[in-house]
N, C-alpha and C positions, 0 to 999 in steps of 0.2 A: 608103405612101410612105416610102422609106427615105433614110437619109444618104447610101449608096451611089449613089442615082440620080438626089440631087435635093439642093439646097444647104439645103436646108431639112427640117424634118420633123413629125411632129405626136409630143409624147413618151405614149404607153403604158406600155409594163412595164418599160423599160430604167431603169436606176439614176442617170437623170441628174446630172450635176454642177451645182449652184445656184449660181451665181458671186455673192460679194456686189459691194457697189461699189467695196472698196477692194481685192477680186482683179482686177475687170475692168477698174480704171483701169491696174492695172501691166500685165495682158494687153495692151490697146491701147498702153502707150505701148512696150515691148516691139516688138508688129508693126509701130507708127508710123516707130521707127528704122530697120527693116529694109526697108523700103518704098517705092517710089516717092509723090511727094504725092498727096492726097485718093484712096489708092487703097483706104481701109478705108471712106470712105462712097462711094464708086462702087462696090462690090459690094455695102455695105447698101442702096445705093436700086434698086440692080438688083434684089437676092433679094426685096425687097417690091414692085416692079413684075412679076416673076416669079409673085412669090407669086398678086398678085390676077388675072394673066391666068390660071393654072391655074385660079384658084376661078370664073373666069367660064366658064371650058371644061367642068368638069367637075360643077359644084355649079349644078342645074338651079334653087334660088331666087337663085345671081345669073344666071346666064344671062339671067332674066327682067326683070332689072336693066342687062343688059347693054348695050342700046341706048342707056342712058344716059350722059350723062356721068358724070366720075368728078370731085367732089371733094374737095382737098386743102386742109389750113392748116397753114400753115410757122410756125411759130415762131423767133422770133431764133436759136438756137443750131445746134446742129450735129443736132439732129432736123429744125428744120428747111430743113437742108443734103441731109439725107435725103430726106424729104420733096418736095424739089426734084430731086433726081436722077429720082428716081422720076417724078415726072411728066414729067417730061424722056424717058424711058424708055419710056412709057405712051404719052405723043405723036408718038414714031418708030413706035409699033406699032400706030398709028391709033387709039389708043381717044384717042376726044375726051377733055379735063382741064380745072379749071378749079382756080387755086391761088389761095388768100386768104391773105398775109401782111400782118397786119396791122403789125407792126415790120422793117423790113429787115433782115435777117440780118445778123450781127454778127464772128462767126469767120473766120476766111481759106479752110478748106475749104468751110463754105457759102455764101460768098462766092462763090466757084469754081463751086459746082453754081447757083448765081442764077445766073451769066453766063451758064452754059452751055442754060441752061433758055431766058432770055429769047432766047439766040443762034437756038435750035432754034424757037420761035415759041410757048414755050407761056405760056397768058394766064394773066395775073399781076394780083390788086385787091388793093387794101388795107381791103375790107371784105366782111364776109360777106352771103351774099344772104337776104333777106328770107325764102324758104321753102328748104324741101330737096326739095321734092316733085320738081323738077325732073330731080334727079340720080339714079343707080344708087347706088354705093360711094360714102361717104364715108370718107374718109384721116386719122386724126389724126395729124399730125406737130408738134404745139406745144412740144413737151416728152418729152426723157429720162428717164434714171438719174438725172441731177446735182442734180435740181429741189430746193430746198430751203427756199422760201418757197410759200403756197397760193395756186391760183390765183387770179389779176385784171384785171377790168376785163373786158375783148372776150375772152381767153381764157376766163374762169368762166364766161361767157355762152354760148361755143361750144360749151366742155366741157357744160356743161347742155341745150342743144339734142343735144346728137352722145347724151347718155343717152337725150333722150327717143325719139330715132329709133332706137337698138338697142334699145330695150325693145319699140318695137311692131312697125315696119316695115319696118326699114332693117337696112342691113347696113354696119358700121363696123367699119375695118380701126386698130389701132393700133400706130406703129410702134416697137420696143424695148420697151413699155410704156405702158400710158395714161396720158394728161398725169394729173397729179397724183397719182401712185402711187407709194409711197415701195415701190423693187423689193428694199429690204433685208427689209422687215416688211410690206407688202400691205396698207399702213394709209393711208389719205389724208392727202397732206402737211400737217401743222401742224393736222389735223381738217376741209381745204379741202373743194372739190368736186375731180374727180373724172370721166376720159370712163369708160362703161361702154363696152366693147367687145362687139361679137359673136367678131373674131378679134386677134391681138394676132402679130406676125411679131417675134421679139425676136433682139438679134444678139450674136452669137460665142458666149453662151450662155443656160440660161435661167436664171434667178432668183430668190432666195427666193419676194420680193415677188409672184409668177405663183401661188402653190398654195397662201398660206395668209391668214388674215382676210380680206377684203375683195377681194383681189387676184383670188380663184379665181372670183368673177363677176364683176369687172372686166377680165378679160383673158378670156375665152371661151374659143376656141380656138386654141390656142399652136402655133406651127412655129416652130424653130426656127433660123437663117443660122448656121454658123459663120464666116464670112467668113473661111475657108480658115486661120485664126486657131488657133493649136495650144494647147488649154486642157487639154492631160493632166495638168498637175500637178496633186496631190490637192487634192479642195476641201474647204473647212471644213464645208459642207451638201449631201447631197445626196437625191433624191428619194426615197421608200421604194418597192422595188418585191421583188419575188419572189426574186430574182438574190443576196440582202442576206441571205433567210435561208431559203430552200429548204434546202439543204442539211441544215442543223440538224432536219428533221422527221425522226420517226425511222420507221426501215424496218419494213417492217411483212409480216415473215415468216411461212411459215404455222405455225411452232413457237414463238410467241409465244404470252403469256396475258396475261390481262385484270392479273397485277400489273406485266407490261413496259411499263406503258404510265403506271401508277404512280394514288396514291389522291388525290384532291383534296378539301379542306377549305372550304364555303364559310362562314365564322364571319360571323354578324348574325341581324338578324332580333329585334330585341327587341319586346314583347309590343305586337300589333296590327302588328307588319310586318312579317311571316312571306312578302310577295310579293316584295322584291326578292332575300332569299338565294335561292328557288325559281327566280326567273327567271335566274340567274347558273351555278345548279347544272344547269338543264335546256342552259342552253347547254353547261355542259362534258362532257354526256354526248354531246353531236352534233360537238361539237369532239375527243374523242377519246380522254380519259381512262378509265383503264379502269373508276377505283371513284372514286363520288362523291358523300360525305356532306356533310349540312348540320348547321349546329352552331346550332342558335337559342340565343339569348341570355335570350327572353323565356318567359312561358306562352300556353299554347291554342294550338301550332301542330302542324298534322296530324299522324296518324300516320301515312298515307306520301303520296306523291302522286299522285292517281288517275294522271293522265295518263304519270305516270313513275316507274311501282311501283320502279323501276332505285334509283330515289336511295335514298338510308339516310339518316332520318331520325334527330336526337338532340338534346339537352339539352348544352349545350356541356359542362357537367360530365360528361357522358358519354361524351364522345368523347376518346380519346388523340393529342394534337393533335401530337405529339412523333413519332407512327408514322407521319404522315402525309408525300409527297412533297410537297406545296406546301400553302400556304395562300391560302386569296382572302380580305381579310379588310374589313370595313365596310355589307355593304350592308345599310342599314335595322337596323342596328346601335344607333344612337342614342348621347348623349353623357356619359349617366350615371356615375358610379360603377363600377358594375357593367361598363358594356362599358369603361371604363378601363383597369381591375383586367385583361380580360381580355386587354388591348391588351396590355398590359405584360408581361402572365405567354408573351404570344406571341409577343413581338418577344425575347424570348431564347432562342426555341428556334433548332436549326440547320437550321431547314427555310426553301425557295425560300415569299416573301411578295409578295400583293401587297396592296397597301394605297390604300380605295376610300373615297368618301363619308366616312362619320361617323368613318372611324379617320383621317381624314384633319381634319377638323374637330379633333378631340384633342388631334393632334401640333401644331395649328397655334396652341393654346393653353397646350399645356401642355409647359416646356422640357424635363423629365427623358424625355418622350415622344420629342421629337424630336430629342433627344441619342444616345438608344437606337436609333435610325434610323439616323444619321450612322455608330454607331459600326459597324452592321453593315456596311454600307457600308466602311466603313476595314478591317475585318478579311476586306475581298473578298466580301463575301456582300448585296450591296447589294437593295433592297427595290425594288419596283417601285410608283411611286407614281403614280396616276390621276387627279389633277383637272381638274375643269374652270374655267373662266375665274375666277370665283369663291373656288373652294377653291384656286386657284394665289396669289390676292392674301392669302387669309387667311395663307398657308405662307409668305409674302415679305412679311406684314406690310405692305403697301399696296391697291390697290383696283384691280379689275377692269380701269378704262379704262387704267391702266397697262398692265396684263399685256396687253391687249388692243394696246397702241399697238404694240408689240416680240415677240410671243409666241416668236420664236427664242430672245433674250436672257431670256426668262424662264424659258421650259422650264432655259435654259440655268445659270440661279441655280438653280432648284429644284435640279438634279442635282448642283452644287456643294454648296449650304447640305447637303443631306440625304444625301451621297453614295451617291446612288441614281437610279435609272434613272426619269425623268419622263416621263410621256406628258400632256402637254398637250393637252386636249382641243378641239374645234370643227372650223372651215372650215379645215381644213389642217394637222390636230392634228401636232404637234410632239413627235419623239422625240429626248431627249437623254439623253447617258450622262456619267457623272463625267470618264468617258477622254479625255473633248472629239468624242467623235463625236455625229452631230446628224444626224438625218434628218426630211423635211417628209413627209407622206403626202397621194399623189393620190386615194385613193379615196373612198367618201362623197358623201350628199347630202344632201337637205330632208327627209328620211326618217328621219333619225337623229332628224331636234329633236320627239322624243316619250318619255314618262317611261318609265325602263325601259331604255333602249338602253346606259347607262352602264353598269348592271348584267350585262346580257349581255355587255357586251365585258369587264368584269372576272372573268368564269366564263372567256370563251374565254383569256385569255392565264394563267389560275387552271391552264387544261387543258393547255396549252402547257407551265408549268412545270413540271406534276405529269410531264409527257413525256418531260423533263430537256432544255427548249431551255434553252440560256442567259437568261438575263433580258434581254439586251438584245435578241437575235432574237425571244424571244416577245413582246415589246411589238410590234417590227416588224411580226411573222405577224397577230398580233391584229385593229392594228388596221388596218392593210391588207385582211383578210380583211372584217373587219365593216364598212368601209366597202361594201367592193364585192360583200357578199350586199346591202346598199340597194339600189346601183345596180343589181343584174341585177334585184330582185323590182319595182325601177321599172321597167325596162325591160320586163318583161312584165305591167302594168298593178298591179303589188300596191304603189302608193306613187307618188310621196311624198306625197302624202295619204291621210290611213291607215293607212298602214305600221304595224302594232304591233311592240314590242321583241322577244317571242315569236316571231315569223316570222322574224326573223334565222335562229336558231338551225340551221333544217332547209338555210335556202339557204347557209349557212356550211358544213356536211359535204358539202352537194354539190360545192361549191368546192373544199375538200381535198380529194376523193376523187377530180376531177376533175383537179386540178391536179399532182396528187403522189403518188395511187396509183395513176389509171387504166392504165397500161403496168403496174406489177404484178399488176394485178387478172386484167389477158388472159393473161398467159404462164402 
């Protein structure tokens, strides 16, 4: 289903624009001037009355829902103004409806769609029914973008019933966003409850809040309405998709050698944890680098790697870290002294870094550490830096639920304070650049949350650099790529239960090779 043939769409690989709240309020009042009245929610209640007769046509678990009624709670505001068109819209096209507002709508445009609802004969309580068993679709319309306190009373009750019916049996449509989703950061308002959606139909465009924390299993599946509504101007967020940084992989001719493709450094591994530089080093041999040493920091680690004679193993005092095109630098590293000293002698070479786990731990303690970070940064040569929720609060000097409430606006410090490219990790990890560009990534799943997979993604974007992408493109390729080897090794049965970090690596080359060499490979 495309934009082209349908007012809505489901977003894939295209580069979408992420409207925050305070782009989308000047969008609508922008088309509100130019427009005849309430004609921006009569095409939102239309495209979500649109939306759910397709899904009943074409989507054989609602069809079987179909016979049912459909539904709806309106909420006082201008969702549920929406909300009421739509069933208004639903009731011309004979699907029986049943709308529960429990507050009467309050705005003048929903106002307008109440008359027009009760005009047309569709039934209207002011309280919810005792089961849902009855019904097909249920409709949240309680609540927008605007929401700004957590839900109460009859709403939090709804909202709580409408989760527990998407979780098992049911199929719940939510319109714009689900009630209580803060759609700037995908965090639930004030720590409230929360509808969980199966689909989520949002309008003019989609939203931070749709892809990352909490939001990406709150809203299900996304279509988006533009309501004919022109949101070309550049947005401050936008989805990470292929489109972003295809271009930057490099070509891959048949008078190439294995040094065009450049040597990769993975530095860690102090004594007793020799597994995570391995696991970082085997991903950049399947990711694409040509030459791929590991620098252990400790004693006792192998002398090569059975499974990947390829790697070059060494003794970090061994290795010429200076000759080398990038560096991936922390995993299993440890916080010693000793990996310190090494941070420090590494962070002044002029070689492309990326900086993982325990060198990350470091900087996050130690200021002359992450002073020498900033300044690379400033002299253009900025570090790519990987934490996760955790090591984002150490680095910003506050605690996790923080980073967690806002994860845009934090990625977004990190790459200020450090001027360097953050990859904010989790449900919808967060790439930001010093530049002020910011991208949400849709790919990833339950697959990722096993130990090891951080490690692997810092070998893939380790192999990306050694490649000569840009740092901000190879954060992009990364971790776009690593989410979606999860998805496809789920999708044929290898996860997300089980999934080990390891088995990234293999489905990650098939992806680039599939994605970016295969027309080279045939001619």
């Amino acid at each position: 289903m495309t934009a082209a043939r349908s007012p809505y769409f489901t977003p894939k690989d295209d580069p979408l624009a992420l409207l925050t709240l305070a782009e989308l309020r000047m969008l609508e009042a922008r088309a509100a001037a130019a427009l005849p009245p309430h004609t921006l929610m009569a095409r939102a209640g239309a495209a979500a009355a649109q939306c759910l007769i397709d899904a009943l046509e074409h989507d054989s678990e609602s069809r079987d829902s179909g016979a049912r009624p459909v539904w709806l709670v309106a909420g006082p505001g201008n969702n549920g103004g929406d909300a009421l068109v739509m069933a208004e819209r639903l009731h011309r096209a004979g699907i029986t409806v049943s709308v529960c507002m429990p507050v009467e709508v309050k705005p003048d445009d929903a106002r307008w769609a109440l008359e027009a609802a009760r005009a047309a004969g569709v039934a209207i309580d002011d309280k919810p029914p005792a089961s849902f068993d009855g019904f097909g679709w249920l409709v949240d319309g309680m609540f927008g973008i605007g929401l700004t306190r957590p839900l109460e009373g009859v709403f939090a009750e709804i909202a709580a019933r409408m989760t527990r019916r998407a979780r098992t049996s049911g199929r719940v449509l939510a319109l714009d966003v689900p009630s209580g989703l803060n759609s700037d950061t995908g965090a639930p308002v004030k720590c409230g409850e929360a509808v969980r959606a199966t689909d989520t139909i949002t309008f003019i465009g989609a939203k931070p809040g749709h892809f990352t924390s909490l939001g990406r299993d709150l809203t299900g599946r996304l279509f988006v309405s533009t309501l004919e509504v022109d949101g070309s101007a550049t947005p401050s967020i936008v989805l990470n998709a292929p489109a972003l940084f295809g271009a930057a992989m490099p070509p891959r001719d048949n008078a190439t050698n294995k040094g065009t493709f450049g040597s990769l450094a993975v530095v860690g591994g102090d004594t007793g944890m020799c597994g995570a530089p391995v696991l970082a080093a085997r991903m950049a041999l399947y990711g694409g680098a040509g030459k791929v040493h590991v620098a252990f920091l400790g004693e006792g680690f192998p002398p090569y790697d059975p499974p990947h004679p390829e790697l070059m193993l060494h003794h970090v005092d061994g290795l010429a870290l200076d000759k080398m095109d990038a560096l991936a630098i922390g995993c299993g590293m440890g916080t010693s002294e000793r990996a310190k000293t090494v941070l420090t002698d590494a962070l002044k070479l002029d070689v492309p870094k990326l900086l993982d786990a325990d060198a990350l731990n470091l900087i996050a303690k130690d200021d002359a550490l992450a002073s020498a970070v900033a300044a690379r940064g400033a002299q253009g040569d900025p570090c790519i830096l990987t934490p996760h929720p955790l090591e984002a609060a150490r680095l910003l000097q506050t605690d996790a639920k923080t980073v967690q409430a806002d994860r845009t606006a934090a990625a977004r410090q990190l790459a200020a304070r450090y001027a360097a490219i953050a990859v904010l990790k989790g449900s919808g990890t967060v790439i930001a650049s010093p530049d002020g560009r910011v991208a949400v990534n849709p790919t990833g799943n339950a697959g990722l949350a096993t130990g090891g997979t951080g490690d692997v993604l810092g070998g893939l974007i380790g192999a990306l650099l050694a490649q000569k992408l840009p740092a901000y493109e190879a954060a992009l390729a990364g971790v776009y790529l690593h989410g979606l080897a999860a998805q496809t090794l789920s999708d044929d049965g290898v996860g997300p239960a089980g999934l080990t970090a390891g088995e990234l690596a293999p489905a990650v080359r098939s992806l680039i090779n599939r994605r970016f060499y295969a027309e080279h490979a045939r001619s």
